[in-house]
Structure formats: structure tokens, C-alpha cells
FIBA-959342 format. One line per 5 residues: number of its first residue (from 1); their letters; for each residue x, y, z of N, C-alpha, C, O. Coordinates in nm, 4 decimals. Example, Ala and Ser with C-alpha at 12.3 -4.5 7.8 and 13.67 -1.06 7.14 Angstrom:
1	as	1.3190,-0.5690,0.7800,1.2300,-0.4500,0.7800,1.3200,-0.3300,0.7800,1.4236,-0.3319,0.8465 ~ 1.2850,-0.2250,0.7080,1.3670,-0.1060,0.7140,1.2900,0.0030,0.7870,1.3409,0.1138,0.8039;
//
This chain:
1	xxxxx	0.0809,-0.1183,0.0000,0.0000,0.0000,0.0000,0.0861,0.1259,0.0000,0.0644,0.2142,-0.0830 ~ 0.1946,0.1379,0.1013,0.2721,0.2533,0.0871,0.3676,0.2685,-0.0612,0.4197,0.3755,-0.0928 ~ 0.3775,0.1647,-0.1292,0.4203,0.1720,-0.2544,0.3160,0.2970,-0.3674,0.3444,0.4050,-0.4194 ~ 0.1531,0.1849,-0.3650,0.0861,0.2719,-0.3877,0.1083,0.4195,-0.4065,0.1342,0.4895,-0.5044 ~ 0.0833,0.4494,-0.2393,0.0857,0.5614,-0.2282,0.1831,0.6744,-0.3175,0.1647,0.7757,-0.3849;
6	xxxxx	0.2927,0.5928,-0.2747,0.4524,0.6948,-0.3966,0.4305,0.6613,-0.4710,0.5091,0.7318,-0.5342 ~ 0.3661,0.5797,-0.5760,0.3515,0.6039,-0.7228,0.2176,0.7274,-0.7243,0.2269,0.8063,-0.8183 ~ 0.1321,0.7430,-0.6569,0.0713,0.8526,-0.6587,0.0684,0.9822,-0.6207,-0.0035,1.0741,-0.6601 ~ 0.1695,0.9792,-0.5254,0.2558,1.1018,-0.5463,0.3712,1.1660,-0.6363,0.4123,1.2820,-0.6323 ~ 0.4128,1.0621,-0.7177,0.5043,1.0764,-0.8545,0.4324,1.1641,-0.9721,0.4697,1.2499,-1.0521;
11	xxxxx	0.2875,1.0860,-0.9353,0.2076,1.1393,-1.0942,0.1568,1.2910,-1.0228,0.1737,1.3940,-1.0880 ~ 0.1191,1.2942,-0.9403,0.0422,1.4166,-0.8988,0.1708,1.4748,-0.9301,0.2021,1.4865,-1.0485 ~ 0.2645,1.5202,-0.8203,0.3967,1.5744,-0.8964,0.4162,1.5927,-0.9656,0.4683,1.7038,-0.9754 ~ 0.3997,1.5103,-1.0965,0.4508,1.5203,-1.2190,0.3652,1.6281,-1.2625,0.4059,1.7400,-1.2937 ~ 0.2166,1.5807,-1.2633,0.0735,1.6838,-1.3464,0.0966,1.8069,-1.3120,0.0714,1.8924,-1.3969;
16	xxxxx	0.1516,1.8514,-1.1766,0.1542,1.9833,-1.1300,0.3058,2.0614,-1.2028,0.3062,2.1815,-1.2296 ~ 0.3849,2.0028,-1.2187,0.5040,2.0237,-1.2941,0.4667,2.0894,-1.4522,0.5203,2.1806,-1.5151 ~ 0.3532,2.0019,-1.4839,0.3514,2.0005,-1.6596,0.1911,2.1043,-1.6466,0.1110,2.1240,-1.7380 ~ 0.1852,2.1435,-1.5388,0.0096,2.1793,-1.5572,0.0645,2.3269,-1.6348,0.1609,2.4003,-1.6129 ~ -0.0585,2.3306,-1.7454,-0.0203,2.4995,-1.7549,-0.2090,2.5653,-1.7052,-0.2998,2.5080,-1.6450;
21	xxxxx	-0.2014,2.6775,-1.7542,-0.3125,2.7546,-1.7018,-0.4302,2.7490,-1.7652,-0.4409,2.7919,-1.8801 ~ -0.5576,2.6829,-1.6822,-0.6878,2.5769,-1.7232,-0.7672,2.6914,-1.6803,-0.8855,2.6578,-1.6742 ~ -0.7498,2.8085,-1.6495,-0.8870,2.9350,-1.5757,-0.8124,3.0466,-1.6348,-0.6981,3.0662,-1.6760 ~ -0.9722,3.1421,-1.6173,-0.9291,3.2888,-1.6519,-1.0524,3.3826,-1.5809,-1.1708,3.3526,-1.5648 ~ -0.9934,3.4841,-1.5513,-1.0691,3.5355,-1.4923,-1.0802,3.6861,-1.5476,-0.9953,3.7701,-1.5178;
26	xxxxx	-1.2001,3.7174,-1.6375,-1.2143,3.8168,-1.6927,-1.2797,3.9580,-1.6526,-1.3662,3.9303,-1.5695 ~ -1.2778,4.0818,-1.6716,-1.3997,4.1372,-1.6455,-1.4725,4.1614,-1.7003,-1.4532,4.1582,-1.8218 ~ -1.6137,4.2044,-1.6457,-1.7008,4.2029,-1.7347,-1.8088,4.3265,-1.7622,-1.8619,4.3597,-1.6562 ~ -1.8636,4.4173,-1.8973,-1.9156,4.5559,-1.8289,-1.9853,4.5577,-1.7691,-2.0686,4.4719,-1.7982 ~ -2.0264,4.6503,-1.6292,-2.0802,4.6642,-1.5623,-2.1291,4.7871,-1.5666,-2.0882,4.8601,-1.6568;
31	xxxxx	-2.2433,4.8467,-1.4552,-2.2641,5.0082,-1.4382,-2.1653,5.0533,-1.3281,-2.1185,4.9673,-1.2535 ~ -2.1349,5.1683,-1.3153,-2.0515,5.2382,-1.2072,-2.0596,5.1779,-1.0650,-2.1671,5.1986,-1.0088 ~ -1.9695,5.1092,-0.9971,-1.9528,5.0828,-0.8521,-1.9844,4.8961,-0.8405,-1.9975,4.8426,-0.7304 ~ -1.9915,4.8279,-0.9539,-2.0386,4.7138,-0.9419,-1.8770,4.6725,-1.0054,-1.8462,4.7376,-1.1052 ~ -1.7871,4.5846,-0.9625,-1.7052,4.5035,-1.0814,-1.7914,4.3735,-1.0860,-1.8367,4.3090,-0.9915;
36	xxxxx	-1.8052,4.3466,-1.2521,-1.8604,4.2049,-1.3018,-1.7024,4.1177,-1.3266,-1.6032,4.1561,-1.3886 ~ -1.7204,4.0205,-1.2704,-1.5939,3.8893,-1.2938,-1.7036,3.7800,-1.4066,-1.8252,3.7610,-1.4090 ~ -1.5583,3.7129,-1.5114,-1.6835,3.5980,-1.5322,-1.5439,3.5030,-1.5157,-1.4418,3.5456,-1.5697 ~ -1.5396,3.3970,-1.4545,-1.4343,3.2900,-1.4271,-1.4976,3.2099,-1.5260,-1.6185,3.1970,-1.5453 ~ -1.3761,3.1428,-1.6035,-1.4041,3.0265,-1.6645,-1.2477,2.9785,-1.6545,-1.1352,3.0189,-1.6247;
41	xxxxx	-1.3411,2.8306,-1.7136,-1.2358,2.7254,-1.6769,-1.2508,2.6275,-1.5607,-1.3602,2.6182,-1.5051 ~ -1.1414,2.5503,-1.5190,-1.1438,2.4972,-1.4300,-1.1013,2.5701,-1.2902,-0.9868,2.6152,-1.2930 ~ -1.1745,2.5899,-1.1660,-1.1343,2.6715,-1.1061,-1.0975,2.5853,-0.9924,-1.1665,2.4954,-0.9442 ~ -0.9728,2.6263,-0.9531,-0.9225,2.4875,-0.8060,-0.8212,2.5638,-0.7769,-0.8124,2.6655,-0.8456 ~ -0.7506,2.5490,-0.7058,-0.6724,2.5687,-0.5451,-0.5882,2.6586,-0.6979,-0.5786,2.7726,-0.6525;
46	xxxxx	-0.5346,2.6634,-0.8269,-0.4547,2.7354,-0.9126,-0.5290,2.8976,-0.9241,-0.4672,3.0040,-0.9228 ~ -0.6395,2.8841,-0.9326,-0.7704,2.9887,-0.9095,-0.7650,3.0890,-0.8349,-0.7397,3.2006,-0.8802 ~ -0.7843,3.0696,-0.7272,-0.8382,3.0439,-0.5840,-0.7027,3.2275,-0.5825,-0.7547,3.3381,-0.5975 ~ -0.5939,3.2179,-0.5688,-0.5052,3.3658,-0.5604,-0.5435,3.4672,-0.6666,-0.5307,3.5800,-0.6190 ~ -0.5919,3.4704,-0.8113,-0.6268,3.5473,-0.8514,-0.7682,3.6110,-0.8208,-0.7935,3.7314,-0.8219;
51	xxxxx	-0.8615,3.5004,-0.7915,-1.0173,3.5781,-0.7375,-0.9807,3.6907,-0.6746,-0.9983,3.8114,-0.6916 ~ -0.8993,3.5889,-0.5614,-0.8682,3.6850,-0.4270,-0.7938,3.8053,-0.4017,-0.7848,3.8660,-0.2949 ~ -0.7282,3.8395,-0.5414,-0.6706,3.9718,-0.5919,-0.7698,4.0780,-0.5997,-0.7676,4.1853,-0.5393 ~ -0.9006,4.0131,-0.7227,-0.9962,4.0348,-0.7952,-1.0988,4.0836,-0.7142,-1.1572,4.1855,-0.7512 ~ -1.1348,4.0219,-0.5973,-1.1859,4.0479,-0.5016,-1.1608,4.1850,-0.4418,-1.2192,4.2929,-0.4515;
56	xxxxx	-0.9938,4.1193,-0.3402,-0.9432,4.2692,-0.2485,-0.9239,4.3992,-0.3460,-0.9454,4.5075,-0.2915 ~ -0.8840,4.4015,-0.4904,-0.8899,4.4884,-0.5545,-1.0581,4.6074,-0.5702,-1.0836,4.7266,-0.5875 ~ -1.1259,4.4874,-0.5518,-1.2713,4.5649,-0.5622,-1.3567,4.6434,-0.4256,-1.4590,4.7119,-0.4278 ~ -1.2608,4.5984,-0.2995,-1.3846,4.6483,-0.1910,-1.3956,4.8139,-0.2234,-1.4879,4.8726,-0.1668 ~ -1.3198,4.8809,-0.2984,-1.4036,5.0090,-0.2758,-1.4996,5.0319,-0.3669,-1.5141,5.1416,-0.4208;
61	xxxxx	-1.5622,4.9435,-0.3873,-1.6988,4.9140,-0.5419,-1.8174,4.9064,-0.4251,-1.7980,4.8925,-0.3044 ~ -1.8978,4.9145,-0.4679,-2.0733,4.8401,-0.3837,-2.0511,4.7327,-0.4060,-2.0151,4.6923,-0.2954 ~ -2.0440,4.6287,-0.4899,-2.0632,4.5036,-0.5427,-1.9729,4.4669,-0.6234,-1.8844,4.5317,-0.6793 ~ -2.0102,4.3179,-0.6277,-1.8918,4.2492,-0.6715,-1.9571,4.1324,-0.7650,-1.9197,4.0291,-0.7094 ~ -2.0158,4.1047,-0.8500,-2.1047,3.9695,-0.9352,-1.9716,3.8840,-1.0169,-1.8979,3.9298,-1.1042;
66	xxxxx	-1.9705,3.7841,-0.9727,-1.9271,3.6515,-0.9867,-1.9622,3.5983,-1.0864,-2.0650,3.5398,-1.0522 ~ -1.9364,3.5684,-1.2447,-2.0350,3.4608,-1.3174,-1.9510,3.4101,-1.3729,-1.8533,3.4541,-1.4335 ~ -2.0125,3.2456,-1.3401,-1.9657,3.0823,-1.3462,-2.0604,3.0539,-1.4380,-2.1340,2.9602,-1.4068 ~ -2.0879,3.1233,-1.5759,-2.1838,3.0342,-1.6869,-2.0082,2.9757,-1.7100,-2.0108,2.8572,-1.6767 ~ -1.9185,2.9992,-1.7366,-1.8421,2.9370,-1.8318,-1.6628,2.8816,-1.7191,-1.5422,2.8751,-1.7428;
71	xxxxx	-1.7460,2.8581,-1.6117,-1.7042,2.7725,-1.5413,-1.6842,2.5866,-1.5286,-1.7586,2.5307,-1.4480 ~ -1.6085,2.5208,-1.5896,-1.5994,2.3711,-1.5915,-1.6074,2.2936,-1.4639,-1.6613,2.1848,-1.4434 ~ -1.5400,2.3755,-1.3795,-1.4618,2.2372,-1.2639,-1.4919,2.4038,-1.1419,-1.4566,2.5192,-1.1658 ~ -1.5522,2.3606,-1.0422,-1.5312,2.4363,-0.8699,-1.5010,2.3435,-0.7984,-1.5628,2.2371,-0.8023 ~ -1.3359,2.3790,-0.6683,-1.3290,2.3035,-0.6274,-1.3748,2.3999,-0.4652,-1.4329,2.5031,-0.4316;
76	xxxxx	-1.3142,2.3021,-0.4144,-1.3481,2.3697,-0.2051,-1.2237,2.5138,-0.1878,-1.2322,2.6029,-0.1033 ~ -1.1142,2.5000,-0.2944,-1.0238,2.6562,-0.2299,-1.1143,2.7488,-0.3252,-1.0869,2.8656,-0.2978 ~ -1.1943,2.7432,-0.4087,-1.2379,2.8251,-0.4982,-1.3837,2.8753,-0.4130,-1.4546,2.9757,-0.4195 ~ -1.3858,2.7831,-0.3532,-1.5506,2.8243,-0.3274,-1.5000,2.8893,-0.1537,-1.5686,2.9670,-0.0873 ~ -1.3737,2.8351,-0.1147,-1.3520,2.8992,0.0038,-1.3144,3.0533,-0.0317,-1.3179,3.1483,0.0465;
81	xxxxx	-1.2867,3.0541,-0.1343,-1.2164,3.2154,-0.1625,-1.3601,3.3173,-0.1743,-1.3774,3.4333,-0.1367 ~ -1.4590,3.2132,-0.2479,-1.6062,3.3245,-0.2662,-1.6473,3.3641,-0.1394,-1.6843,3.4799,-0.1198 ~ -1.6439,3.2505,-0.0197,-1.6952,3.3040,0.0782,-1.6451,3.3738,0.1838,-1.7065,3.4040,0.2862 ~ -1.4650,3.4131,0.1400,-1.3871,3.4970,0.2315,-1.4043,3.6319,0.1552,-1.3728,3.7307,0.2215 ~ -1.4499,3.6555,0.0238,-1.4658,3.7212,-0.0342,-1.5926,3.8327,-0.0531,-1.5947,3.9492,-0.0928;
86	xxxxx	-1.7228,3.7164,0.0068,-1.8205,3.7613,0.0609,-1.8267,3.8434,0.1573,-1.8901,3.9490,0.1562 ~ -1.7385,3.7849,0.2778,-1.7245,3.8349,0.4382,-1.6508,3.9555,0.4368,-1.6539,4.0285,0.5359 ~ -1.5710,3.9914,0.3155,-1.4115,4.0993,0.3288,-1.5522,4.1662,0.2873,-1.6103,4.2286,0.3761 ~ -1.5973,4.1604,0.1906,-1.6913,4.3028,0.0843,-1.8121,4.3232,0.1958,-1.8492,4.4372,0.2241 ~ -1.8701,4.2085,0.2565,-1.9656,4.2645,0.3312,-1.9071,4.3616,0.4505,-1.9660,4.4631,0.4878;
91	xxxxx	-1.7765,4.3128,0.5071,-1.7189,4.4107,0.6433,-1.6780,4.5502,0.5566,-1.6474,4.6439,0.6302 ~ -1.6741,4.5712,0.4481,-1.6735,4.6803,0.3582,-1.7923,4.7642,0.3275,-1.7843,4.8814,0.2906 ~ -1.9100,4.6943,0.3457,-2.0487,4.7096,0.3258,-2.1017,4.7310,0.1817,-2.1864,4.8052,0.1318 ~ -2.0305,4.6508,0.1424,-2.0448,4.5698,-0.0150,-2.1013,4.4352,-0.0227,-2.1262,4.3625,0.0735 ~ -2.1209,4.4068,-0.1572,-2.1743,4.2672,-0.1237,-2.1332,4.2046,-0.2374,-2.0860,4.2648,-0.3340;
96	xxxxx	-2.1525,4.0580,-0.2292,-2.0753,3.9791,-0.3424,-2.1713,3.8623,-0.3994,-2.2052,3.7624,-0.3359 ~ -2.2132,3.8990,-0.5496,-2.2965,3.8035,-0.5806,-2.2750,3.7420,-0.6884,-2.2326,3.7980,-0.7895 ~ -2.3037,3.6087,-0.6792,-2.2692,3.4981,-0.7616,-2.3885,3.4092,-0.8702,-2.4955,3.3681,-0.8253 ~ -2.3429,3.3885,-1.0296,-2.4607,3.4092,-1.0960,-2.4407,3.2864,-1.1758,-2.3306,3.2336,-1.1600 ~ -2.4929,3.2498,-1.2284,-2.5082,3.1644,-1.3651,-2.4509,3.0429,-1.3271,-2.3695,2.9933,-1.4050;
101	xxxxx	-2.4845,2.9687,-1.1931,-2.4288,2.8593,-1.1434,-2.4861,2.7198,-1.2260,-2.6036,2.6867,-1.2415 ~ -2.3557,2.6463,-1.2761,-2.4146,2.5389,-1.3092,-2.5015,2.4113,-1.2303,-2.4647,2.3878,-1.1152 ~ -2.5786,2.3544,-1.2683,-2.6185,2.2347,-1.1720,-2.5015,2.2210,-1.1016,-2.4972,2.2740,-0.9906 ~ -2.3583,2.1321,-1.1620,-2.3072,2.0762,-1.0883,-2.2394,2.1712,-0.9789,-2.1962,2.1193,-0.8760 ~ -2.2303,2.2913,-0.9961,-2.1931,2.4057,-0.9176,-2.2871,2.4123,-0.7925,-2.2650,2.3835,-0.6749;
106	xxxxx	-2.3698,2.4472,-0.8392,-2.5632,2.4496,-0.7502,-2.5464,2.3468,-0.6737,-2.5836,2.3682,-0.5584 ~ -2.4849,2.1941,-0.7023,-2.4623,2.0688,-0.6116,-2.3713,2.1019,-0.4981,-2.4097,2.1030,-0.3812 ~ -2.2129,2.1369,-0.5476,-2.1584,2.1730,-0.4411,-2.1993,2.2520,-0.3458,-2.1829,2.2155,-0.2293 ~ -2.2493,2.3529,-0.3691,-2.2722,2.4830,-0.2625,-2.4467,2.4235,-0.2218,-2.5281,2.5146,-0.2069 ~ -2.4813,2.3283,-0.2108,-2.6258,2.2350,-0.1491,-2.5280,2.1530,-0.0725,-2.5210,2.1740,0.0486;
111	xxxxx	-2.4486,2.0590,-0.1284,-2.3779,1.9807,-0.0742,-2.2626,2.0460,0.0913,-2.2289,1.9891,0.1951 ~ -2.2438,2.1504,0.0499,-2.1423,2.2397,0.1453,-2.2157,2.2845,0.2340,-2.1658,2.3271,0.3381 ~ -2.3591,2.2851,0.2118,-2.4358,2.4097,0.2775,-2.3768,2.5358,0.2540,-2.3696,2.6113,0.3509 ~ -2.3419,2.5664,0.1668,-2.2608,2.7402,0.1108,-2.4311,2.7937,0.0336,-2.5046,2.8906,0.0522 ~ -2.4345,2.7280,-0.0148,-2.5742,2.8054,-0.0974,-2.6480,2.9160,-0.0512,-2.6728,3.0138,-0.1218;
116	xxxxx	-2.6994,2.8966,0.1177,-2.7703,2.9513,0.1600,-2.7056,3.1041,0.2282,-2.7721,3.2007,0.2656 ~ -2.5107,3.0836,0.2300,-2.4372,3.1982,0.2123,-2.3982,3.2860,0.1503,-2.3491,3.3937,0.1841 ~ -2.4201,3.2397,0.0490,-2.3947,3.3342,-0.0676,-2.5240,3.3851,-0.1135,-2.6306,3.3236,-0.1159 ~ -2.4946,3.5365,-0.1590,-2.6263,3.5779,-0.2859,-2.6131,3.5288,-0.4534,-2.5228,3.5592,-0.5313 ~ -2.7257,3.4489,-0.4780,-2.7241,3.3876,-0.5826,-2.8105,3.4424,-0.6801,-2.9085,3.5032,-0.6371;
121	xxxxx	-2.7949,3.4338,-0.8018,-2.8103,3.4901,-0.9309,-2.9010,3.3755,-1.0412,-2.8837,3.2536,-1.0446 ~ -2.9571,3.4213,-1.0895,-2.9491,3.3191,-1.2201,-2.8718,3.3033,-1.3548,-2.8333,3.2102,-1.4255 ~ -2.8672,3.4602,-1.3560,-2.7827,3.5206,-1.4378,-2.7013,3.6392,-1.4664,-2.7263,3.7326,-1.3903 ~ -2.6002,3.6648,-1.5650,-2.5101,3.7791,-1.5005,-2.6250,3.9291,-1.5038,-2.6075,4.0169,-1.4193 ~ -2.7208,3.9406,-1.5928,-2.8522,4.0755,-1.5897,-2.8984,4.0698,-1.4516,-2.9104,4.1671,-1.3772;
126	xxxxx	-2.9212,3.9585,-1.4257,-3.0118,3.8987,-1.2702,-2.8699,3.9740,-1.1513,-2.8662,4.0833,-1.0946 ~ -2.8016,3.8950,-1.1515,-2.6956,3.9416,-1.0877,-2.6736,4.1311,-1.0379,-2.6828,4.1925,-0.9316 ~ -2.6484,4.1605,-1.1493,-2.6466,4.2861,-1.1532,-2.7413,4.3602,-1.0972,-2.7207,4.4653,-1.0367 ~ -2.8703,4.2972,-1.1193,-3.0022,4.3523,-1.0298,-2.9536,4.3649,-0.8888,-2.9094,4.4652,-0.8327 ~ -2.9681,4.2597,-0.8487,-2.9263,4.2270,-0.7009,-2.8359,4.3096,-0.6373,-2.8592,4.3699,-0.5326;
131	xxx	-2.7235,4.3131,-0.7056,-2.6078,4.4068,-0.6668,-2.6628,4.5291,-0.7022,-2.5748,4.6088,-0.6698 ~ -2.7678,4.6010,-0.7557,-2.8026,4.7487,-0.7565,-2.8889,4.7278,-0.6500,-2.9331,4.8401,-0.6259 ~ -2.9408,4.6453,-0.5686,-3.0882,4.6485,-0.4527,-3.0251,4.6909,-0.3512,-3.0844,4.7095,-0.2450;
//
């Protein structure tokens, strides 16, 4: 079994060696005091430092809308970053809302119990509402 194990730490090693860059994190137009993000890609623990740029860069905005239509992969540092991201903009008295969640997205944050923490969207227009209320 501990053999196992070091051959599976060889390959992980290796993938992280050869990984190149699977996310992007764009902006998107918005009206005055809102930044729109749209992440796509796979978003995981590689992610997870640029949000959080993307984020602290924005608390002097009202809002902050999140959209995951063209999001592949959320992992737990990605979704931990939305909700430290939530807490920084709300102690700012901003708020941070998240839109265009896929099912399997919608699963995790049911599965996490995060769902009911975050402000959710249907879409990035929807979104934007929210963040003007």
C-alpha cells in the first residue's frame, strides 16, 4: 500500500510540474460601482489567488457579481475564496454576488451548505439587479 501511495505522489507531482493555465478570470461591463468577474475554466486551489486579488482589488466598489456560466470544474479553495470574499466586501459594506451557477456548481454549494451563504443569481442581468438592490 505505501508503494501505492509513492507512485501517486510521482504522478500528482509530475501533473503539477507540466500543468499549464486551465482558468481565466475576466472582467465584465458593468454600471458604475459594481465590478462584473466571469471565471471560466477549471477553477481549483490554481484559481483560488487570482479571485482573491480580484476580489481585495474591488472592496471600494458596492458590489462584486461573480459569473460561473463558463465555469468547468469548482473546487473547495475556490468556493472557500467566494466566501472569504463575501465576508471581506460585506465588512466593507459591499456585497458579493454569484450568478449563472451550473447544476453541478448548484450541487456543491447544497452539498457544502454554502448556498444559503452566498447571494445567488441566475444570471449575469439577474446578478447585476441584485447588486443594484
Amino acid at each position: 500500500m505505501i508503494e501505492r501511495h509513492r507512485l501517486h505522489e510521482a504522478r500528482v507531482h509530475r501533473r503539477e510540474l507540466d500543468r499549464t493555465v486551465t482558468f481565466a478570470i475576466e472582467p465584465l461591463p458593468a454600471p458604475d460601482g459594481i465590478a462584473a468577474l466571469a471565471l471560466v475554466g477549471e477553477l481549483d486551489m490554481a484559481a483560488a489567488p487570482s479571485l482573491r486579488s480580484r476580489i481585495d482589488e474591488s472592496l471600494g466598489m458596492r458590489a462584486v457579481v461573480v459569473d460561473l456560466s463558463g465555469a468547468t470544474f469548482v473546487d473547495s479553495s475556490l468556493l472557500k475564496e467566494l466566501l472569504r470574499g463575501d465576508a471581506e466586501l460585506a465588512r466593507a459594506g459591499a456585497r458579493l454576488v454569484v450568478c449563472s451557477v451550473s447544476p453541478a456548481v448548484k450541487r456543491l454549494l447544497d452539498l457544502t451548505r454554502t448556498a444559503e451563504l452566498l447571494t445567488l443569481a441566475e444570471d449575469l442581468e439577474a446578478g447585476i439587479r441584485r447588486a443594484d438592490a
